[in-house]
C-alpha positions in Angstrom: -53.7 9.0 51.7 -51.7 12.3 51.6 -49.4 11.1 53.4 -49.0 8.3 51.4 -48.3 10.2 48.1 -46.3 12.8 49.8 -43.5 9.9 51.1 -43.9 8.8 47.6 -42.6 12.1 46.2 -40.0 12.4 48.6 -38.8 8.7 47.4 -38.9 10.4 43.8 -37.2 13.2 45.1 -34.5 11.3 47.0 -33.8 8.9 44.2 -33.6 12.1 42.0 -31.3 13.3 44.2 -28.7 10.4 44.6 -28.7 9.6 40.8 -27.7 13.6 39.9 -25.0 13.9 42.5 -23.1 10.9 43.0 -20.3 11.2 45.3 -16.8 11.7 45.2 -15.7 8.1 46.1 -18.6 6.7 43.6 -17.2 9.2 40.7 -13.7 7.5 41.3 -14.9 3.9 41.4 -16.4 4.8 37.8 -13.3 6.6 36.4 -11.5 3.7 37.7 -14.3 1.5 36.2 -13.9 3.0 32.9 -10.1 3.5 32.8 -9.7 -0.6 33.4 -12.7 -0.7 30.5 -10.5 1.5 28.1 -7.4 -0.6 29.3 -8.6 -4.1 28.2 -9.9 -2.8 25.2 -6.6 -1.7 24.1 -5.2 -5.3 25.1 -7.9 -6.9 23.0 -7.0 -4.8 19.8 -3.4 -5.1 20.8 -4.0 -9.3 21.0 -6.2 -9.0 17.7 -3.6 -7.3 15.8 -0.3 -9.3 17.3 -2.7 -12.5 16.0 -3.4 -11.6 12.4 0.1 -10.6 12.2 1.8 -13.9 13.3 -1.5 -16.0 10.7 0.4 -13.3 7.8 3.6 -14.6 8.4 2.6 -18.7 8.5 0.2 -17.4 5.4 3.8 -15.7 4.4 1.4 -12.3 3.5 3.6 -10.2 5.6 4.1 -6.9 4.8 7.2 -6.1 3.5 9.9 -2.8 3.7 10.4 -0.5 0.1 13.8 -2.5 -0.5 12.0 -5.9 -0.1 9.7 -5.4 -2.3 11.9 -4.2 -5.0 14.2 -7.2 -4.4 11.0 -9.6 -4.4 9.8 -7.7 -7.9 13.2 -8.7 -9.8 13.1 -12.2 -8.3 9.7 -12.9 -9.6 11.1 -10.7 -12.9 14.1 -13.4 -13.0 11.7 -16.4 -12.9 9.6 -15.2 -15.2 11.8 -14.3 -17.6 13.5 -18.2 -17.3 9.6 -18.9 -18.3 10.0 -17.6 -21.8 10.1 -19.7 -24.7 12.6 -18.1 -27.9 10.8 -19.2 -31.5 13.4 -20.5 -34.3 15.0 -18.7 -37.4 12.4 -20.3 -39.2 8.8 -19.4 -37.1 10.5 -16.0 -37.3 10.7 -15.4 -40.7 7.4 -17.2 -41.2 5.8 -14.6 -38.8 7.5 -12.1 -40.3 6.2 -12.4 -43.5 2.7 -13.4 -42.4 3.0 -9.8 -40.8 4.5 -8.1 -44.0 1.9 -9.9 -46.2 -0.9 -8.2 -44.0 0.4 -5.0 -44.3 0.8 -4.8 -47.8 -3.3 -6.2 -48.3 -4.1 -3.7 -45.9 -2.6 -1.0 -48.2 -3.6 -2.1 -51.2 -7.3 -2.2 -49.8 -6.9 1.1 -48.8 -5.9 2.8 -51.5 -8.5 0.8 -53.8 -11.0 2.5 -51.6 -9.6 5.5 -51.5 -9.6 5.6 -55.6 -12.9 4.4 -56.0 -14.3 6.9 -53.6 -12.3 9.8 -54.7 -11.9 9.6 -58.4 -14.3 7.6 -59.3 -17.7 8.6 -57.4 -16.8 11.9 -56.3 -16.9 14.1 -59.8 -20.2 12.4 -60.3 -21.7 13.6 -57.1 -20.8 17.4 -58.3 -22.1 16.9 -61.4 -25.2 15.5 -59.5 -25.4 18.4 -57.5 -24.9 21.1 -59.4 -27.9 20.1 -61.3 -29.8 20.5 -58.5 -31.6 24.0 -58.7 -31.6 24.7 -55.4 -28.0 24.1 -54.2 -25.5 25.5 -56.9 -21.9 25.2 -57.0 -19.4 27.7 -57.1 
């Protein structure tokens, strides 16, 4: 039964042995192993990329240089520009004075406030106040 465990431990021991020093030709085979790994990695990204970019251009979502984009902004400038529709002498002065009209209600609403407020119900809130006892006015 000794005997037994004891070529058990050397097994262990062997096995422990082989797995922490591998040799030289079995360290090569790996780096080779992992090289060619690394390798077709690199092919695969390489393929991935090369495949979105040729789907951009059919999509025609390439990217594109400084220059071309500046060219493609005042082409899409032009056409929208084309787009625009001019209103008449008359829906301009009609807008015009719809504008002017506003402004001068505005005002007048304004300073109708402002009056009321200010000469109208603020010398009664002093008088108010200074009859107060406790807050005099000086």
């Amino acid at each position: 039964m000794a005997n037994k465990k004891d070529n058990q431990v050397e097994q262990a021991v062997n096995s422990v042995e082989t797995k922490a020093k591998p040799s030289k030709e079995e360290k090569a085979a790996e780096k080779q192993v992992l090289k060619a790994a690394k390798k077709e990695k690199k092919e695969n990204r390489k393929a991935a990329k090369e495949a979105k970019k040729n789907a951009a251009k059919k999509e025609g979502k390439e990217k594109l240089g400084f220059f071309a984009k500046i060219a493609k902004f005042f082409r899409d400038y032009k056409s929208e520009f084309k787009k625009l529709v001019w209103p008449s002498r008359q829906q301009l002065a009609k807008n015009s004075a719809v504008v002017l009209i506003s402004i001068l209600v505005c005002s007048v609403a304004l300073w109708a406030i402002d009056y009321v407020l200010g000469d109208l119900l603020l010398p009664g809130l002093y008088n108010l106040i200074s009859l107060l006892p406790f807050m005099p006015l000086k």
